[in-house]
NUKE-253457 format. One line per 3 residues: number of its first residue (from 1); for each residue x, y, z of C-alpha. Coordinates in nm, 2 decimals. Layout:
REM residues N
NUM = X/Y/Z  ...
This chain:
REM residues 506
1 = -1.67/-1.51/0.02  -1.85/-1.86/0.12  -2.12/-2.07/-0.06
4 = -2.35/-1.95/0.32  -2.32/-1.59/0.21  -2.38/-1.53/-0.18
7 = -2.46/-1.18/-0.14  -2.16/-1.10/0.04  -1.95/-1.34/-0.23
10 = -2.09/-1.08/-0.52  -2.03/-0.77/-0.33  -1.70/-0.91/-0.23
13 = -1.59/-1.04/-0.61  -1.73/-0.69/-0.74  -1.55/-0.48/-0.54
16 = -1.24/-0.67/-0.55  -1.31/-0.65/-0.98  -1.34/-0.26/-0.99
19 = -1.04/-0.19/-0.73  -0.81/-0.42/-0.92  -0.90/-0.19/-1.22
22 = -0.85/0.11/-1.07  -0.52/-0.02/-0.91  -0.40/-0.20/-1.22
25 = -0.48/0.16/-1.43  -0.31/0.30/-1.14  -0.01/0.11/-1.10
28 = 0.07/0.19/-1.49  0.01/0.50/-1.47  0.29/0.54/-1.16
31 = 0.53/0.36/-1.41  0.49/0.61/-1.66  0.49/0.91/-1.47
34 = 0.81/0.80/-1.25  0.92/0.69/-1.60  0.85/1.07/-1.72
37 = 0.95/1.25/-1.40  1.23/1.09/-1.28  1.40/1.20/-1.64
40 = 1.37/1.57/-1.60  1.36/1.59/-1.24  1.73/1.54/-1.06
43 = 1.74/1.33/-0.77  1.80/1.66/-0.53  1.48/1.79/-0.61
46 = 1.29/1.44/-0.50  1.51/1.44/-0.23  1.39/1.80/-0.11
49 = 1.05/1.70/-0.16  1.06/1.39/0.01  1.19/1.58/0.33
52 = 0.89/1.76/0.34  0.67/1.44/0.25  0.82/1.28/0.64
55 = 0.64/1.58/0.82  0.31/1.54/0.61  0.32/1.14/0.61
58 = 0.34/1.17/1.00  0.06/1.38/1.04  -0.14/1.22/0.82
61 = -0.20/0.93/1.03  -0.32/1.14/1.29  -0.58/1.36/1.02
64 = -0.90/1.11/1.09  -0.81/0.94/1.45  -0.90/0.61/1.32
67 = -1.30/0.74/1.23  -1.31/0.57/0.91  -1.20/0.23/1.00
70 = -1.42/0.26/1.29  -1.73/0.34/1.16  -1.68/0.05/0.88
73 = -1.72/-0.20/1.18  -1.96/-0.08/1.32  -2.28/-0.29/1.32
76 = -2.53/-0.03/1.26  -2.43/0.34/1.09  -2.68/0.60/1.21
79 = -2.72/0.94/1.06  -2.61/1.10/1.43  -2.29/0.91/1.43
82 = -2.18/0.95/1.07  -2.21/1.33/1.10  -2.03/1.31/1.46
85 = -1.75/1.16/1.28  -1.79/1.38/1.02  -1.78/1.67/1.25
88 = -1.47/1.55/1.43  -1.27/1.49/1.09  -1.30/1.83/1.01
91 = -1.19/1.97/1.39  -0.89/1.72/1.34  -0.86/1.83/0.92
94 = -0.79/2.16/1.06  -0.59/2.15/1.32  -0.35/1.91/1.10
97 = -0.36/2.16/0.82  -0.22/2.43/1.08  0.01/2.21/1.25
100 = 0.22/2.11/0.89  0.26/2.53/0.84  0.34/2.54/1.17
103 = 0.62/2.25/1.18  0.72/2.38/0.82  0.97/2.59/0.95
106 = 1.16/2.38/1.18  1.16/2.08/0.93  1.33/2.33/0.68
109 = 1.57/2.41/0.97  1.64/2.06/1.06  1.69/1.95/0.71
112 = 1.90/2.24/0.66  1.71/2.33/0.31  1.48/2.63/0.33
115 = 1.27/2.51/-0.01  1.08/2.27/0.26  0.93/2.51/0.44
118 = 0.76/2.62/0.11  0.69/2.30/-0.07  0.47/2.18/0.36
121 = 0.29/2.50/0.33  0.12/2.41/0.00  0.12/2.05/0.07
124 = -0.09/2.16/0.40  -0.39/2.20/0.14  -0.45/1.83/0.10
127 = -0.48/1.76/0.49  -0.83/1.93/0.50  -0.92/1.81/0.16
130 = -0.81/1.44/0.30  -0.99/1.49/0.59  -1.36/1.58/0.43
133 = -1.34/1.25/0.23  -1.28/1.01/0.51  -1.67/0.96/0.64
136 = -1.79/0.95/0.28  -1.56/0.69/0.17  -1.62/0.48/0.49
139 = -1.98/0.46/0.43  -1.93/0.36/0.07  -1.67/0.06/0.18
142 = -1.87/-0.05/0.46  -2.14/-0.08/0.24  -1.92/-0.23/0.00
145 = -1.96/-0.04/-0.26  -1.63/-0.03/-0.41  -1.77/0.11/-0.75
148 = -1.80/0.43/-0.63  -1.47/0.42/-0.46  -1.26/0.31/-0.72
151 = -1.43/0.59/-0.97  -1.33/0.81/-0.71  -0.98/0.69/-0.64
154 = -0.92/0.67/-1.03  -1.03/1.04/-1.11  -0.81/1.15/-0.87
157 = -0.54/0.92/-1.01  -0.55/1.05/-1.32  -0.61/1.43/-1.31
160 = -0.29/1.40/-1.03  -0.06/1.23/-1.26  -0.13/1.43/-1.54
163 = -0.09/1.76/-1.37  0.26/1.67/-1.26  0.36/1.53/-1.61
166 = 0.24/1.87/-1.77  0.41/2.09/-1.53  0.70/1.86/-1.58
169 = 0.74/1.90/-1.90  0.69/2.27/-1.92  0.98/2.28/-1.68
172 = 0.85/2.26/-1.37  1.01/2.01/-1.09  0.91/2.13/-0.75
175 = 0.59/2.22/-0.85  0.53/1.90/-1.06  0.59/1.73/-0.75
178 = 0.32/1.94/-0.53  0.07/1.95/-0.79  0.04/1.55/-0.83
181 = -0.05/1.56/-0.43  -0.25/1.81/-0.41  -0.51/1.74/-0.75
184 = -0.53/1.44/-0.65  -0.66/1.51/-0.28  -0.92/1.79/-0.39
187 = -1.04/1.55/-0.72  -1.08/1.23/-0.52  -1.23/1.41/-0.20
190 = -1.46/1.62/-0.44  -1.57/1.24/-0.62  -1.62/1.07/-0.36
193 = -1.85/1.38/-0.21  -2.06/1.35/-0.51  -2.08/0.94/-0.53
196 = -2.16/0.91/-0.14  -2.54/0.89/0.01  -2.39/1.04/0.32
199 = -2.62/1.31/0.38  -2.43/1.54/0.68  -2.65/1.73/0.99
202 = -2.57/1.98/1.27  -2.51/1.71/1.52  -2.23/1.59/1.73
205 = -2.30/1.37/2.05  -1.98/1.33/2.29  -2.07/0.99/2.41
208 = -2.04/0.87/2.02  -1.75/1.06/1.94  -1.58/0.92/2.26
211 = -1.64/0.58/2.16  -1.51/0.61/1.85  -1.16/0.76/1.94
214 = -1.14/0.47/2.24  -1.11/0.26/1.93  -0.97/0.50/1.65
217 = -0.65/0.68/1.89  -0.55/0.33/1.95  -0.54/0.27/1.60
220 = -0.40/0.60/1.56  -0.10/0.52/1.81  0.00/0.20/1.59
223 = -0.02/0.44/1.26  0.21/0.66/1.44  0.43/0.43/1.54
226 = 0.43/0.23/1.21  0.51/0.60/1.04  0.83/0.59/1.23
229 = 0.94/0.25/1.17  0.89/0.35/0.78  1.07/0.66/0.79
232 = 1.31/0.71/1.06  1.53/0.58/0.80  1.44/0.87/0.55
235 = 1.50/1.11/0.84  1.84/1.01/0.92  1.92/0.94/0.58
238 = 1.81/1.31/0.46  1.97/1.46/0.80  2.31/1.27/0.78
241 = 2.34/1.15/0.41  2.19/1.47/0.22  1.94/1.53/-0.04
244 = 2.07/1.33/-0.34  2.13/0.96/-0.15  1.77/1.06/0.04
247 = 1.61/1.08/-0.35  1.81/0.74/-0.40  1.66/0.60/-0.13
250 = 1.29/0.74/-0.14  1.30/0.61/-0.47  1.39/0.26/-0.39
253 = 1.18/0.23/-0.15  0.84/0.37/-0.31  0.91/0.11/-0.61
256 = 0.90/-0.18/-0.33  0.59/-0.02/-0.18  0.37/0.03/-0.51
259 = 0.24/-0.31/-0.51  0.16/-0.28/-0.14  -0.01/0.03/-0.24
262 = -0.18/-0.07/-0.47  -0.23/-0.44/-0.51  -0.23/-0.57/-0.08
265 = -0.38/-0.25/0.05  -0.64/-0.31/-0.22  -0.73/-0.64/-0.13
268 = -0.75/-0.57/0.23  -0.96/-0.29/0.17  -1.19/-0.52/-0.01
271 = -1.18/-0.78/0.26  -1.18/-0.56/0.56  -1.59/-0.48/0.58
274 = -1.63/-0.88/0.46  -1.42/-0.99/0.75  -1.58/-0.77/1.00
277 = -1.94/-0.94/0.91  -1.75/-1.30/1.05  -1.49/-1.16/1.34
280 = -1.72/-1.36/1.58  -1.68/-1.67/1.36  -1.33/-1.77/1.41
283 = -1.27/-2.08/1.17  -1.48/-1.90/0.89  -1.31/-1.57/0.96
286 = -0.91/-1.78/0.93  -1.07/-1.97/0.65  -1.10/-1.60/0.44
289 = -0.84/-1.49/0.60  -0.57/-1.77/0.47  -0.74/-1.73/0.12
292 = -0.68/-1.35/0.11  -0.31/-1.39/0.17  -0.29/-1.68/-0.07
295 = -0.44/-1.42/-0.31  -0.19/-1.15/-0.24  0.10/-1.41/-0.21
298 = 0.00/-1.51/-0.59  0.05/-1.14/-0.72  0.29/-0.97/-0.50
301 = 0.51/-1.27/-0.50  0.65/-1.30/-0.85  0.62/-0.92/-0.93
304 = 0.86/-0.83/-0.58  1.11/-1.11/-0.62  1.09/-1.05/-1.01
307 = 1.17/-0.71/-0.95  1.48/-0.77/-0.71  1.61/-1.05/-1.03
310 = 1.56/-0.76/-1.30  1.68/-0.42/-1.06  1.97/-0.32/-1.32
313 = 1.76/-0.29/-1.63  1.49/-0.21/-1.49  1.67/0.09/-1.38
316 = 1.83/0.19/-1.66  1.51/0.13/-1.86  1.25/0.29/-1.65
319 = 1.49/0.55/-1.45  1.77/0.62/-1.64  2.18/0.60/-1.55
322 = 2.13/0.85/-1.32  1.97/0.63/-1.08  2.18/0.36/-1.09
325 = 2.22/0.31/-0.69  1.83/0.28/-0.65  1.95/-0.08/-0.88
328 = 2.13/-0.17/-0.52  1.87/-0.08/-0.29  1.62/-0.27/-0.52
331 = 1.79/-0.61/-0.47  1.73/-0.57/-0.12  1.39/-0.43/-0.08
334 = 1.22/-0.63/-0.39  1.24/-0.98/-0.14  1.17/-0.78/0.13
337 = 0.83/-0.62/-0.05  0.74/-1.01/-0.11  0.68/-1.06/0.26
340 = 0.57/-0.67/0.36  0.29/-0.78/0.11  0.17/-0.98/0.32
343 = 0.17/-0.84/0.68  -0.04/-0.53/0.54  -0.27/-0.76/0.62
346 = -0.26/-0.80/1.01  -0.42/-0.51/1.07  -0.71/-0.70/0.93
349 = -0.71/-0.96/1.23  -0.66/-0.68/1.53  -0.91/-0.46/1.37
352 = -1.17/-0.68/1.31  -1.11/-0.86/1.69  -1.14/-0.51/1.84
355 = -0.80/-0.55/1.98  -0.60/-0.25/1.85  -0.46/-0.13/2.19
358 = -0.26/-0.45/2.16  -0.14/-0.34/1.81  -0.02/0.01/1.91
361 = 0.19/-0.19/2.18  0.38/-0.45/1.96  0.42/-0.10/1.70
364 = 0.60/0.03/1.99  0.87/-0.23/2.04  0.91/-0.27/1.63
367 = 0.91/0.05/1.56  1.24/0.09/1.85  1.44/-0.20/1.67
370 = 1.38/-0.05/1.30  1.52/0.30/1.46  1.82/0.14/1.61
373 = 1.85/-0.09/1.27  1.88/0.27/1.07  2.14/0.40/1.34
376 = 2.35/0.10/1.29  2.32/0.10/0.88  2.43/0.48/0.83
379 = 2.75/0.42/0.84  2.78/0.20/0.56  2.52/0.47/0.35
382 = 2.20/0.42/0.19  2.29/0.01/0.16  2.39/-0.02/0.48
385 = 2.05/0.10/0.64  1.88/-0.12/0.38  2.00/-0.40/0.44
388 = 1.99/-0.32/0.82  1.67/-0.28/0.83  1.60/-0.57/0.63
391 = 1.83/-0.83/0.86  1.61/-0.65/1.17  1.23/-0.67/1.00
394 = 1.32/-1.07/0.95  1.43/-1.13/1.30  1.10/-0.98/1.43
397 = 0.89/-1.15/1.17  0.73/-1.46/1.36  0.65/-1.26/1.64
400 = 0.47/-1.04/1.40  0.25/-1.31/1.25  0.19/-1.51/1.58
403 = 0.06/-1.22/1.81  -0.22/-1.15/1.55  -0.25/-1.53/1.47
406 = -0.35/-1.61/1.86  -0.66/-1.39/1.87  -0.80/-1.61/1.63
409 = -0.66/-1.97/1.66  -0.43/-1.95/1.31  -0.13/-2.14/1.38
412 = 0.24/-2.04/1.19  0.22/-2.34/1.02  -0.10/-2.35/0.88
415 = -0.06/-1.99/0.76  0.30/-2.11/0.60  0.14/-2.43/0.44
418 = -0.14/-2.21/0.25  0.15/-1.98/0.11  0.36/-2.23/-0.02
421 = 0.19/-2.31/-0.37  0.26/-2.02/-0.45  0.64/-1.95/-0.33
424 = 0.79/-2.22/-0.46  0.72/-2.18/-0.83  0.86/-1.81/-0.73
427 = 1.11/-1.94/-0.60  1.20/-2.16/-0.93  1.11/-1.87/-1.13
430 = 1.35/-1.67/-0.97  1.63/-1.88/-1.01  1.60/-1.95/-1.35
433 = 1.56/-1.62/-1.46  1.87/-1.53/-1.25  2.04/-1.79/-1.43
436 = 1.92/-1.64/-1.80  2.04/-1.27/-1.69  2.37/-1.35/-1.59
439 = 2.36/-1.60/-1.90  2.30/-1.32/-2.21  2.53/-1.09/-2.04
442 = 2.79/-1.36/-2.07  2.73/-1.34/-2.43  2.77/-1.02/-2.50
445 = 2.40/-0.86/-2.51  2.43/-0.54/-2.28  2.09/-0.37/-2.41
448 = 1.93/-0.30/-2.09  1.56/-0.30/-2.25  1.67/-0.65/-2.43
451 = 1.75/-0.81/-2.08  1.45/-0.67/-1.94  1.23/-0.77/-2.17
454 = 1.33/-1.16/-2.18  1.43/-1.19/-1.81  1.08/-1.06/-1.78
457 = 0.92/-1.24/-2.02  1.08/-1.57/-1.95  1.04/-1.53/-1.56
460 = 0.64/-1.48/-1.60  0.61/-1.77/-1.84  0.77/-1.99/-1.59
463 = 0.60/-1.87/-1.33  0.23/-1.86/-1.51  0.31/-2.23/-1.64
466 = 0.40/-2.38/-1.29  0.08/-2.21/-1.14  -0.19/-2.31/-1.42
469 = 0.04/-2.66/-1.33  0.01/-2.73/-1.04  -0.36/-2.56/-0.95
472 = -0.31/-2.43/-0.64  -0.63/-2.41/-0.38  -0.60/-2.03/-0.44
475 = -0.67/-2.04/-0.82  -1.02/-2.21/-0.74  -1.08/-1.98/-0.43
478 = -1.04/-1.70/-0.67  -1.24/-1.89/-0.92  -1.52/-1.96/-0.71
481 = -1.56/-1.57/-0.60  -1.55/-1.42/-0.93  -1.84/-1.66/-1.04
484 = -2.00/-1.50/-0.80  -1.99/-1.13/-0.95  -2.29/-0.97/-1.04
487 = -2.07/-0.81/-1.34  -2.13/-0.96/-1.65  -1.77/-0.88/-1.73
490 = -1.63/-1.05/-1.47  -1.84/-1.31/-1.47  -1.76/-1.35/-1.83
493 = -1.39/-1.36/-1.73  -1.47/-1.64/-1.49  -1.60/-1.87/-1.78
496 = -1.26/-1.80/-1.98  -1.08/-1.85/-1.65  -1.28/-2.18/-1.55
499 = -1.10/-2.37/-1.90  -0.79/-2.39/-1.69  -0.90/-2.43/-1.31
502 = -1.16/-2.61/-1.26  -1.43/-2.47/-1.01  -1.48/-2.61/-0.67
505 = -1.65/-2.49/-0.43  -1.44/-2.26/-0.16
């Protein structure tokens, strides 16, 4: 990521090239399956399956105690501590898998739908699955070798989407749902098995496995926490509101998460091991730091706020009439996904700085006012806790960004001053595309994929011209790391890339 460290620039650039492949490939081929599925599966039935999804979602962040991101910082990675972690995922794999078919009865019982009890005990499958890829993939990201990782995340992609859109159109709904889970799990744990070096032995030494869960049930706690700040809401709205405005809402919100998925999550998986290298080198560590949120800003940005401008035929081009109220909730979350995009990234800072007990405790106070922000909202339905929520995550966002900022000497407006190239042109971008909508429905043209198309179209051109513009320091920090690739591909991109930003050095 510097000029000092050219292997770790090419490893860095590489890895970032293949995930963005995978993620891109990825993120279309969500589009087209919620595209195909949401068209011959009703909202009930995502609804049903999203109640069982809260109870596995929870105990997924408890399946690997934190053993992955632990071992990935970890300065040396000896054979004796990768198969202790090893060893300890697949105590906690099991005991996770037993604890969903334990807990699928009272979910179905507190939902007050017996299908959940079902659809959790096949779901319980993919927690041992889960749990046998997370040493494998940790010692293929901290070695950086995100080649293997995206090949793996990709199979799995694909052979999971696909499954659900042939059971779904042979009729199938519930089971379209499950299948997409659980192929997915058992393809990318079995590819990542076969890509990995990690070569597993009969040992397990308590004093290693202890200091890895002093770091990882910290981490854990925070994930815990974070799981019910991000779907409290989805309980209350599924115990209070029903099925239907609970498929509504899961369906909102899982269009504002997809490019956190899998655009920021990306980029921070990338940067994660690179930042670990430099957590003792503070002003190189905010230097990389501030250019990997630029990077996000520049994506997640216009495609969020672009996505809030467009929510109506976007809708009704991608969803269908049916969904209509998810048009609502879209207005709300697709700002809100702008910023989420980029606090995905703190974990990066307490991670790296060791400091993850302080993590689990500011989870603890969010995590209260989000609950209390869904309490309030349900009275005025799905809307109300959206927007509830939204007014609430706002109110706590500078203490979100200093607390992390602290442990390494980034001040609030140094952070703000490296995002702003790129929000104002969104910003402009936004409002003249609101401007064109509201514009060509004044004159008569109601054809949803028409307004998409151009509001689209026109918002991107706008946006693209301001950037290539104005050159923001981002463009050459991006610039400069590709160059850097050992991929002739993306090197060769680089060269086309370099006619309209001229490289400097980062």
């Amino acid at each position: 990521m510097t000029q000092t460290s050219p292997s770790l620039t090419q490893k860095t650039a590489a890895g970032m090239a293949w995930l963005t492949a995978v993620q891109v490939g990825r993120q279309l081929l969500s589009i087209v399956s919620v595209s195909v599925l949401a068209r011959r599966i009703p909202p009930v039935i995502y609804g049903l399956v999203g109640m069982a999804v809260l109870v596995t979602t929870l105990l997924e962040t408890i399946r690997d105690v934190g053993t992955g991101t632990a071992l990935i910082r970890e300065p040396e990675l000896p054979d004796s501590l990768a198969s202790t972690a090893f060893w300890l995922n697949c105590g906690t794999g099991i005991i996770v898998t037993l604890l969903v078919i334990a807990f699928s009865w009272p979910a179905a019982y507190f939902f007050h739908e017996p299908q959940v009890a079902r659809i959790l005990q096949f779901l319980s499958v993919s927690f041992f699955f889960g749990a046998l890829g997370v040493v494998p993939t940790a010692v293929l990201t901290r070695a950086m070798d995100f080649r293997r990782v995206a090949l793996s995340q990709a199979v799995g992609a694909v052979c999971g989407t696909s499954s659900a859109i042939a059971i779904a159109l042979a009729g199938g709904t519930v089971s379209a749902l499950i299948a997409a889970s659980l192929v997915m799990s058992i393809t990318t744990t079995l590819m990542v098995w076969f890509l990995s070096p990690l070569r597993v032995k009969l040992i397990f030494h308590v004093a290693e496995a202890r200091r890895i869960l002093t770091f990882g049930l910290h981490l854990t706690g925070s994930h815990v926490m974070n799981y019910f700040s991000r779907n409290a809401d989805n309980v209350l709205v599924g115990r209070f509101l029903g099925s239907s405005p609970l498929g509504f809402y899961q369906m909102g919100y899982m269009l504002m998460t997809l490019p956190l998925q899998n655009f920021s999550v990306m980029i921070a998986q990338v940067a994660y091991p690179a930042l670990s290298k430099m957590s003792d080198d503070h002003a190189r560590f905010r230097a990389a730091y501030l250019r990997t949120a630029s990077l996000i800003s520049l994506v997640t940005f216009p495609v969020m706020i672009g996505l809030g401008v467009t929510a109506q035929p976007f809708v009704r081009v991608f969803l269908g009439p049916k969904w209509m109220p998810v048009a609502g909730l879209l207005m709300v979350f697709g700002p809100l996904g702008a910023l989420q995009s980029l606090t995905s990234t703190l974990n990066l800072v307490f991670n790296t700085q060791g400091r993850t007990n302080l993590l689990f405790r500011w989870q603890i106070f969010a995590s209260i006012s989000y609950v209390a922000s869904f309490v309030v909202g349900l009275r005025w339905g799905i809307m109300g806790v959206a927007v509830c929520y939204t007014i609430v995550w706002l109110l706590l966002m500078v203490p979100m960004l200093v607390i992390p900022f602290r442990l390494i000497g980034l001040t609030l407006t140094a952070y703000l001053r490296a995002l702003w190239p790129t929000a104002w042109p969104t910003l402009v971008m936004a409002s003249i595309a609101t401007v064109w909508l509201q514009a060509i429905r004044h004159l008569g043209i109601q054809n949803s994929l028409v307004q998409l198309l151009s509001t689209a179209g026109l918002g991107g051109a706008i946006y693209v011209g301001l950037i290539l513009w104005l050159k923001p320091p981002v463009l050459s920090d991006l610039l400069h790391s590709i160059s850097g690739s050992s991929s002739p591909a993306v090197r060769a991109f680089a060269r086309w890339f370099e006619k309209f930003v001229p490289a400097t050095s980062a």
